[in-house]
LUMVEX-77978 format. One record per residue (C-alpha): residue in three letters; x, y, z. Coordinates in steps of 0.05 Angstrom, whole numbers, plus 5000, padded with zeros to 4 digits. Each point is the difference from the previous one (the first is absolute). Layout:
% residues N
ALAXYZ
...
***
This chain:
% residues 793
UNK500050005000
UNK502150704974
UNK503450305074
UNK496650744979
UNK493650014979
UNK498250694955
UNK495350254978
UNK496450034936
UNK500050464932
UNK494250304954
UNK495950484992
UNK503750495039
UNK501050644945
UNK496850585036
UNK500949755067
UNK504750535024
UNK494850574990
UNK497249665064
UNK506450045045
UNK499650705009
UNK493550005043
UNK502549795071
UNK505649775039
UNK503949335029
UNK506749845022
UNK504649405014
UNK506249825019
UNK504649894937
UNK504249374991
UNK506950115004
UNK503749304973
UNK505549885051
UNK506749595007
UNK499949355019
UNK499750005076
UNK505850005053
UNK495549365035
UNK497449454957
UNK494749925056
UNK496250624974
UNK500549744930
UNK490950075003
UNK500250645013
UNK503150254942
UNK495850264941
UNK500749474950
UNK499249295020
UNK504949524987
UNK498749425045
UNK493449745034
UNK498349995079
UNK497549335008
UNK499750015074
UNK496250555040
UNK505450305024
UNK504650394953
UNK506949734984
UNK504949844955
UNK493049784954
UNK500849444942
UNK501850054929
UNK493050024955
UNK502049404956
UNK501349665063
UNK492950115023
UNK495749424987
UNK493850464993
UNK496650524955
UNK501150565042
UNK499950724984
UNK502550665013
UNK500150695004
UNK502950635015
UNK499650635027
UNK501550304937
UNK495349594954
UNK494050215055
UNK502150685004
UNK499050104920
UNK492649685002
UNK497350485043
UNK495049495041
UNK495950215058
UNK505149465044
UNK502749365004
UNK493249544985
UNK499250474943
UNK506449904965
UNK498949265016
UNK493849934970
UNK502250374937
UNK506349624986
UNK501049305036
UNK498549454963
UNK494249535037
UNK497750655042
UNK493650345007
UNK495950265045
UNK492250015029
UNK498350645018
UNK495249765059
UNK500150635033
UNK501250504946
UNK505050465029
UNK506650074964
UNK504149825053
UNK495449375030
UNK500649494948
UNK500049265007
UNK506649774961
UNK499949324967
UNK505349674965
UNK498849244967
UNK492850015039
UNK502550125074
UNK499350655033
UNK502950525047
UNK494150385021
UNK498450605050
UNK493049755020
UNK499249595067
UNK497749234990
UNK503549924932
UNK503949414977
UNK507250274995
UNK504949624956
UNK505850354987
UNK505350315050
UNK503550694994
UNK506050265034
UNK503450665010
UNK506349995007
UNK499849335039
UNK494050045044
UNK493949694982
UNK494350504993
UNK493649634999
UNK496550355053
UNK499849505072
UNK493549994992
UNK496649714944
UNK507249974958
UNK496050554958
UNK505250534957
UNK498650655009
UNK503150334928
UNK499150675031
UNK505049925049
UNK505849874945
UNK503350684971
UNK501149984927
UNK505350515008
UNK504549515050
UNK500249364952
UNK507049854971
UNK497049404962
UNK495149515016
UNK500049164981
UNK494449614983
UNK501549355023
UNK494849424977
UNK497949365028
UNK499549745074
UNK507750185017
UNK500449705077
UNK506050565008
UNK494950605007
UNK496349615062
UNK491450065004
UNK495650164951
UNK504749894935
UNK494949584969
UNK500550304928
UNK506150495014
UNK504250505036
UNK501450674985
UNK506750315025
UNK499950765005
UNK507950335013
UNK500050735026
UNK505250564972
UNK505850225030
UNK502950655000
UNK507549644975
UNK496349794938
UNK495350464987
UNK502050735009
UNK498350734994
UNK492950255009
UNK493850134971
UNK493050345010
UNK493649914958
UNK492650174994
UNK495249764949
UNK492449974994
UNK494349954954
UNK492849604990
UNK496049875068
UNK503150555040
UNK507049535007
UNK505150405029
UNK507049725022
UNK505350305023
UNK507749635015
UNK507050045012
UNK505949615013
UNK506550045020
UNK506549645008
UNK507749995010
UNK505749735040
UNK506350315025
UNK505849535013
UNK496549385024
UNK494250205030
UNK493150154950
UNK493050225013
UNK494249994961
UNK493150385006
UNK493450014958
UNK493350255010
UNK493850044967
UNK492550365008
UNK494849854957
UNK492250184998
UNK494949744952
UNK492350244999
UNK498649264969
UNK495649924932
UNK494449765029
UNK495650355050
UNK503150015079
UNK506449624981
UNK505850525026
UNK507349605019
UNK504950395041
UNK507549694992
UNK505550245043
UNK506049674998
UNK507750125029
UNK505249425005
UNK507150135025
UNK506749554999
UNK507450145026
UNK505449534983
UNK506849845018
UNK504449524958
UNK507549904983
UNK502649434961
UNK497549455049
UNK494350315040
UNK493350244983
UNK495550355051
UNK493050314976
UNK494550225048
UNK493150224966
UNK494250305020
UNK492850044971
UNK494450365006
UNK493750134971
UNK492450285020
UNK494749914944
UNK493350054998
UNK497049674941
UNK492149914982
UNK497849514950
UNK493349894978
UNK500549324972
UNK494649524962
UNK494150344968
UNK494049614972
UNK501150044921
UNK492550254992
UNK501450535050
UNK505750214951
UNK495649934948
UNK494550475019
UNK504950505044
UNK507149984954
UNK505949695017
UNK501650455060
UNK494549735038
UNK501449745075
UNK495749475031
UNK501550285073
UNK503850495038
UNK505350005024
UNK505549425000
UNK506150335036
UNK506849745024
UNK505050385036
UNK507149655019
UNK505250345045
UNK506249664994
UNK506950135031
UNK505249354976
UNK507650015030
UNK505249524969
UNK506949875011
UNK504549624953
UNK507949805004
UNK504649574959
UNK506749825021
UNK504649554962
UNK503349515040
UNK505049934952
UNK500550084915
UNK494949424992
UNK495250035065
UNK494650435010
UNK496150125069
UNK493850404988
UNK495050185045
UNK493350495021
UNK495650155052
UNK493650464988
UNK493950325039
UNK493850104968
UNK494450325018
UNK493650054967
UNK493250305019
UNK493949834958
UNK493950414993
UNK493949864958
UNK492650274994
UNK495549724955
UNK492450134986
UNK496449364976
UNK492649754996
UNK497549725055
UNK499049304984
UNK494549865051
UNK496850664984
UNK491649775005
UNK494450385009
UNK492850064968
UNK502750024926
UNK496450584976
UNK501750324926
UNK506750244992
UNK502050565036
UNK501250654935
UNK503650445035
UNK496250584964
UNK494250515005
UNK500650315073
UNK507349755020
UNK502850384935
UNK497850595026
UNK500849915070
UNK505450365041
UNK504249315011
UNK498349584948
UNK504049425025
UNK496150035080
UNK494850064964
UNK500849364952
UNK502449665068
UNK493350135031
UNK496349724940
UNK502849185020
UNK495349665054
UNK506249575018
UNK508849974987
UNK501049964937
UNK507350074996
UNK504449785056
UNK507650345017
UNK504949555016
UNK507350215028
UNK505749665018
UNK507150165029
UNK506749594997
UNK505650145032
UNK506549614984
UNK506949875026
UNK504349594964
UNK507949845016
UNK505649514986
UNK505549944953
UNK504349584959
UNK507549675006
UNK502249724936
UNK507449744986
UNK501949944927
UNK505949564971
UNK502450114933
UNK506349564992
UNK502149434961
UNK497049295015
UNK504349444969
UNK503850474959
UNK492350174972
UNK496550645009
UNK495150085055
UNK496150415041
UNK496549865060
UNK494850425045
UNK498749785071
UNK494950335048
UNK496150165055
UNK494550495005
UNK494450185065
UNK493850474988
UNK493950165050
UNK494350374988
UNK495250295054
UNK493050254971
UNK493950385037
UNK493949924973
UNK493350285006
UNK493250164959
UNK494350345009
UNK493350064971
UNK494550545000
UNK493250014961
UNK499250564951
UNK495450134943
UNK502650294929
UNK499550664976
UNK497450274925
UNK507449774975
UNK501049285038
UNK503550315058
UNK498649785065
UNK497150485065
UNK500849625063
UNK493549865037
UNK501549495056
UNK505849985059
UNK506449674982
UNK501449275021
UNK507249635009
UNK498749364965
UNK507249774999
UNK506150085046
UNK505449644981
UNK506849955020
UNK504349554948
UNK507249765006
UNK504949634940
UNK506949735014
UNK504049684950
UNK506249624998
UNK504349904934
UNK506249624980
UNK502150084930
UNK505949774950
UNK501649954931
UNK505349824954
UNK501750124935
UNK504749494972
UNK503550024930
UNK502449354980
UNK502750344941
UNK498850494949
UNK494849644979
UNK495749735046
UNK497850375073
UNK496149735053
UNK496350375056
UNK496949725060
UNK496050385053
UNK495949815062
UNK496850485061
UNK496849785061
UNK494650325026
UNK497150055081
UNK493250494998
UNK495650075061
UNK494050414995
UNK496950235066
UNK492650345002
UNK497850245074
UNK493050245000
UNK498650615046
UNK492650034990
UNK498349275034
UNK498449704931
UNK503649374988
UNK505350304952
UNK505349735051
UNK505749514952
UNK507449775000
UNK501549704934
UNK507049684971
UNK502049914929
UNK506549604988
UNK503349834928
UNK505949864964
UNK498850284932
UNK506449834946
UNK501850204926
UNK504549694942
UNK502550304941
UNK504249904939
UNK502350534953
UNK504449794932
UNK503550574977
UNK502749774922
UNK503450795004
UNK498550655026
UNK494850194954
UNK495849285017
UNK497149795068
UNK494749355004
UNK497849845066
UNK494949515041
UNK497550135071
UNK496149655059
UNK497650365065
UNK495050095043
UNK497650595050
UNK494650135052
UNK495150365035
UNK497850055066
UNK492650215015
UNK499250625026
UNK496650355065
UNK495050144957
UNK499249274971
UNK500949705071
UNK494650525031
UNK494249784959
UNK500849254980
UNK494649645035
UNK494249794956
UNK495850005064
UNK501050775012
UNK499850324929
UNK502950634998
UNK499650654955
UNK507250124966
UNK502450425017
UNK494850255044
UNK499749495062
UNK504649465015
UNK498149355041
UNK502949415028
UNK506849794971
UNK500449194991
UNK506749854966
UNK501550084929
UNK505049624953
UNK506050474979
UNK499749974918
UNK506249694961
UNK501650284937
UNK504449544951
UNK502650214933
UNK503749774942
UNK503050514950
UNK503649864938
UNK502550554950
UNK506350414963
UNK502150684983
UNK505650264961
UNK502150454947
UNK500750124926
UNK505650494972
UNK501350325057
UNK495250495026
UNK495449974939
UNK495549505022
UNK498949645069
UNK495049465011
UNK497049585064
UNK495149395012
UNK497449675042
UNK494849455021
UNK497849835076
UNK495349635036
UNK498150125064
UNK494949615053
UNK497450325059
UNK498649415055
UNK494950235053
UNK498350644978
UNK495750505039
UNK494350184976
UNK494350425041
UNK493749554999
UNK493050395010
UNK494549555035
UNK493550415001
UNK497250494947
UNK501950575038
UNK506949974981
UNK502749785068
UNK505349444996
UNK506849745015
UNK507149804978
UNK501449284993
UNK504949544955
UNK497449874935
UNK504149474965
UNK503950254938
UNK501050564958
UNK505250054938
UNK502950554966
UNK503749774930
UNK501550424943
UNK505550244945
UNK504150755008
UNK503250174931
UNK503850744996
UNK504850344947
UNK504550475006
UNK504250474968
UNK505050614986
UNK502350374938
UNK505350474999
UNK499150215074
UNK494450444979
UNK492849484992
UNK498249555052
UNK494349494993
UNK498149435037
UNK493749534994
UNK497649525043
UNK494249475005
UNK497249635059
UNK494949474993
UNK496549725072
UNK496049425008
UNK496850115070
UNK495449435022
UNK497149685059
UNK501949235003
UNK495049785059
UNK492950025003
UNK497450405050
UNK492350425015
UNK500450744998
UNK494150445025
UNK499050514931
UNK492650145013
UNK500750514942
UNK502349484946
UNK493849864954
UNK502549185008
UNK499550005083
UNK495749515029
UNK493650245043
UNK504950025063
UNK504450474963
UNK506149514989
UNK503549874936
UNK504449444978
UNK507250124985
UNK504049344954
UNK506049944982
UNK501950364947
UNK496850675016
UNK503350534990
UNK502650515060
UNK496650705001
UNK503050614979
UNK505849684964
UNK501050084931
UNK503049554965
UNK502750364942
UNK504350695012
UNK505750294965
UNK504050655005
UNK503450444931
UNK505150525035
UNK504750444955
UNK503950665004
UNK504350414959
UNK504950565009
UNK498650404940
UNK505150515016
UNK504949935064
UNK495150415041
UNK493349794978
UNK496949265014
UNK493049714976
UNK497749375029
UNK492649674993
UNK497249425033
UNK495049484981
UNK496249585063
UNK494949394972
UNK496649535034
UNK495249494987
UNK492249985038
UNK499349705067
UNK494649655045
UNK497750485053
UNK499749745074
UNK493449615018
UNK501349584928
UNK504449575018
UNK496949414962
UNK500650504946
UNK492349824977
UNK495550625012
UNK497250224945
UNK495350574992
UNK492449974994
UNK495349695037
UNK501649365030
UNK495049365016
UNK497350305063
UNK497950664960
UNK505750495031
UNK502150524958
UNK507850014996
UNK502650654973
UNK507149844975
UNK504349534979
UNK505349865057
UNK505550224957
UNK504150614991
UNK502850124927
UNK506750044978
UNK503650654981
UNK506050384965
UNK503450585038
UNK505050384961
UNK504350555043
UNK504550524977
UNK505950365042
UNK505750494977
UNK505550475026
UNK503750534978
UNK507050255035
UNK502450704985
UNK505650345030
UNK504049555049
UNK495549935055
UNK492450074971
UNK495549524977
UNK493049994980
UNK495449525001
UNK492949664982
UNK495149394998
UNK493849784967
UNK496949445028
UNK495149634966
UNK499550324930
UNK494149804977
UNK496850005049
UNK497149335006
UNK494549815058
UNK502449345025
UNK500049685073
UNK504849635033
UNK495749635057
UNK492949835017
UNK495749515030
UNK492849775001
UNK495450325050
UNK493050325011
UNK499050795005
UNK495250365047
UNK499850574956
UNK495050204939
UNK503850284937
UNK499750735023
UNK504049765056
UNK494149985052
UNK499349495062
UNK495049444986
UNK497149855065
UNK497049214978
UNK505849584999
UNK496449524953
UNK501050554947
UNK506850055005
UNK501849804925
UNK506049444993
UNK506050414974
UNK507149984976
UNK504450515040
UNK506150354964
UNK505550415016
UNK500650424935
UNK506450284984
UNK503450734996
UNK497850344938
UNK504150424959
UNK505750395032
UNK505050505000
UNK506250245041
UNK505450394984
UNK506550335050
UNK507250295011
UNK505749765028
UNK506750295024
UNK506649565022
UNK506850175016
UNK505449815032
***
């Protein structure tokens, strides 16, 4: 796989007239000499070998890597312009894309090869990511929050595939490894503002240096966005720090974090509500997030001598989650009279919205609230040995590596009835349904070796053991009370043949796993159904899932850098999956093991360079996502559910919200040594909403005579995105982006439900005429932003 990935050219004559209107700024690349310490090889701007443990190192040589992993830099995200780092992964990684559940910019759920790392409470999280060595799926729930991750501190990033047992829980499809800048390798400063469509306004600096052998290292960023739909602001601040010491042996970093953001996001909207109200239209009001997060981590390598490495980290974390959401009330009854038109008197009264209130004999809408508050700390001793072994090159990784994670956890509820535009006014007191205080410890022990037999032929063997204990202590007297131990020994094999240095062939075995969560653990009793993520209940145990994959592909080159090429083809089983199971039609449930899942599919890319100047990669992933077991789902809105509401899942059906075609076109070109044009291309392939998961509702009117609305499906779609910059003078640059040209109305996520609300957006108040529905998220229309920069030294 192509180690930059750029973006893409066409269509871009004109675009400069656009740059003009606003301003950004970034931190420019300088390229540096090699570094005095091979241990800080990663955090140099261009990547030349690949971290294949958690903790950065001396890393591996790519065509020793018996993967299809992929990279990128600081520099090839800095030219595309995204909103941050899901962004640029979802416009340029090869088997990425995202479901925009929530429908804020920076709340996406990431997938890659059909597993996900998502911000939402309760869901099934597959892949791992790391900054700089520490694990940042959140203690509670493993969820990743994107917003927490600064665009502006990434040196590079590596997207490594497969259940790797190196990178510890969760790496069930992959692991992504995020290394932060230093001031040695990138220096000088920079300031920028840009702005545009939507009210977005951002405004960032950075700086770095390093006198004799000590460097620093400071970025910052603010950003404000009105939203395009209705009541969807997001507030981003952002400020991450590192000093460093290092010589020719030593390495000492310590890094700090922080961030505060506020983010609302509307989420799914009934697709007849969008018909009849435009695409803007919100179901209800609001949907709001705010994290506060302050993340301390200190890192040191020392060579023992020439060919021994001890590397190590400890971190703090500390997290504080809260969210406010304002939902129907799903046991909202009373007399079912007509539905409630918000009209006549109300529109002319003083307070429209009291008014409207007063109109509801009964709660229509119900608020719910919840708070988090994490602590997480541990760290990482790793001891690396890169000499000969029988006159054969070899390189060996040994560690050790201890994290806990304390969580507080508490939600509330309070009745409320919705307003003339689906916002909620309270009308009840508020009641603590859940206190919750949640504990995780894990244990690892890791090694690998890489082993070259000869120039030919290299094998690489890996194994980590695993010791998770989840603790749940209820403080509200309800049975949540649990200890619960997961052990395994999860290993890996690999072979790559390497004919020359323009050739690599590889095979690979491994396996990873998963340890339920709090959340999993806290409502798992079929007995006592709970509301995810609304209620938890008792917390019988749960089987950790094992992921096991096998991988077999190549890459290489032709004439040099003209053209670059990577495949791949994997298979990979999931063995007691999680899965949340609803028993009664009004959508309360539990978690429980549900047999097998498989994820199997083909990731094809191209890549190339022409005299220094175009740049062009392609890539295509194809993803067959299925169930493997049978199992009963409660989908009361699928037109083929039986009269208790259940449908019938066989093997063979296809996993929700996972396309299984996508493929990316990225290219730019320096037309002159100061201006660059670059245009990507994002297509996918349709996907079965949630609540079809035997992938057989149709619409119509099924045997029972229900009406059914929509089809359970959300189309597929072609994004094409333009970028370009302009330097003049020696420390100016201008700067713009057009996201989705064409403007195309797509949607990324949706799922079968029912909706309370007429097409004019008013509260029906019989339940029996609440119409069955598809749900989407649509996507961003149209947009525009343009800025400034200015660097120097």
């Amino acid at each position: 796989m192509k180690k930059t990935i750029a973006s893409s050219v066409g269509g871009c004559l004109g675009f400069t007239a656009m740059l003009g209107l606003s301003m950004h700024v970034r931190a420019d690349d300088n390229t540096p000499a090699a570094p005095r310490n091979p241990a800080t090889v990663q955090e140099l701007p261009e990547v030349t070998v690949v971290g294949t443990t958690p903790l950065p190192g001396l890393g591996t040589p790519l065509n020793l890597v018996p993967a299809n992993v992929q990279t990128a830099t600081s520099k090839d995200i800095d030219k595309q312009k995204t909103l941050d780092l899901a962004d640029y992964m979802n416009q340029n990684l090869n088997g990425v894309f995202i479901n925009e559940t929530q429908d804020n910019p920076f709340q996406p759920d990431v997938n890659f090869r059909g597993y996900t790392a998502s911000p939402l409470l309760g869901a099934p999280e597959g892949l791992s990511v790391y900054v700089d060595g520490v694990r940042v799926n959140e203690s509670f729930g493993d969820v990743v929050n994107w917003d927490l991750i600064p665009e502006s501190a990434i040196a590079n990033i590596t997207l490594m595939p497969g259940s790797n047992p190196l990178f510890g829980l969760n790496t069930l499809g992959g692991a992504l490894s995020v290394q932060t800048k230093s001031g040695a390798q990138y220096p000088g400063t920079s300031i920028s503002a840009y702005g545009g469509s939507f009210g977005r306004r951002d405004a960032q600096f950075e700086t770095g240096g390093s006198k004799g052998d000590f460097d620093y290292f400071l970025t910052g960023n603010w950003f404000d966005e009105d939203g395009w739909r209705p009541s969807s602001p997001s507030h981003v601040r952002q400020l991450f720090g590192k000093a460093g010491w290092q010589n020719e042996t030593t390495d000492v970093d310590l890094s700090y974090a922080y961030a505060d953001t506020n983010l609302t996001g509307n989420g799914l909207t009934p697709e007849d509500m969008i018909a009849a109200l435009g695409r803007k239209a919100v179901f209800t009001v609001p949907d709001n997030t705010k994290n506060h997060l302050n993340f301390l981590n200190a890192r040191a390598s020392h060579f023992l001598r020439s060919d021994l490495l001890l590397a190590g980290n400890v971190y703090f974390r500390q997290l504080a989650t809260r969210t406010f959401n304002g939902d129907v009330n799903d046991d909202y009854s009373n007399d079912y009279g007509d539905s409630v038109a918000p009209g006549g008197d109300c529109a002319t009264a003083p307070d429209p919205d009291a008014c409207a209130a007063a109109e509801f004999s009964g709660e229509t809408g119900i608020n719910h609230s919840t708070d988090v508050n994490q602590r997480t700390y541990g760290g990482t001793v790793q001891l690396t040995y890169s000499g000969d072994i029988f006159a054969r090159k070899n390189q060996l990784s040994v560690g050790v590596s201890y994290d806990k994670g304390r969580s507080d956890f508490t939600q509330t509820e309070q009745d409320a009835a919705f307003t003339p535009s689906r916002s909620t006014i309270a009308d009840g007191d508020v009641s603590e349904d859940v206190s919750l205080y949640g504990s995780n410890r894990n244990y690892g022990v890791f090694a690998t070796d890489t082993f070259s037999l000869n120039r030919l032929i290299h094998f690489t063997a890996s194994a980590r053991y695993n010791d998770t204990r989840v603790t749940l202590e209820d403080r509200l007297g309800t049975d949540l009370n649990g200890d619960h131990g997961f052990r395994r020994i999860n290993p890996s094999f690999g072979i790559n043949l390497t004919p020359d240095k323009d050739l690599t062939v590889y095979v690979d075995y491994n396996e990873g796993s998963r340890a339920p969560t709090a959340i999993e653990l806290g409502c798992a009793d079929p007995t006592q159904p709970c509301k995810l993520p609304n209620a938890f209940a008792a917390d019988p145990a749960l089987k950790q899932v094992v992921a096991k994959t096998w991988e077999f592909g190549g890459r290489g080159k032709v004439f040099g850098k003209l053209l670059g090429w990577s495949a791949a083809v994997y298979h990979t089983s999931n063995n007691d999956d999680i899965q949340f199971i609803s028993s009664e039609l009004s959508g309360a449930g539990y978690f429980d093991n549900v047999g097998r899942t498989r994820r199997q599919g083909v990731e094809l890319g191209l890549s190339g360079e022409v005299a220094k100047r175009f740049h062009w990669h392609a890539g295509y992933s194809f993803i067959d996502a299925t169930y493997r077991t049978p199992l009963s789902l409660i989908s009361e809105n699928n037109s083929t559910a039986n009269a208790d509401g259940f449908i019938s899942v066989t093997p063979g059906d296809r996993l929700p919200l996972v396309p299984r075609h996508t493929g990316k076109l990225e290219a730019d070109y320096d037309v002159t040594a100061q201006w660059n044009v670059g245009a990507n291309l994002i297509a996918s392939s349709g996907q079965f909403v949630r609540g079809n998961e035997n992938n057989l509702h149709q619409q119509g009117v099924n045997g029972d005579g229900e009406t059914f609305r929509h089809s359970g499906r959300i189309g597929g779609y072609a994004v094409l995105n333009l970028n370009s910059s302009y330097r003049f003078g020696r420390h100016w640059e201008i700067f713009g982006r057009i996201n989705n040209l064409f403007d195309r109305d797509y949607a990324t996520s949706g799922q079968l439900t029912s909706n309370p609300f007429d097409s004019s957006g008013h509260f029906v108040t019989n339940p029996a005429n609440w119409p069955n529905v598809t749900a989407i998220s649509p996507s961003m229309p149209r947009a525009y932003w343009a800025g400034m920069r200015l660097s120097f030294d």
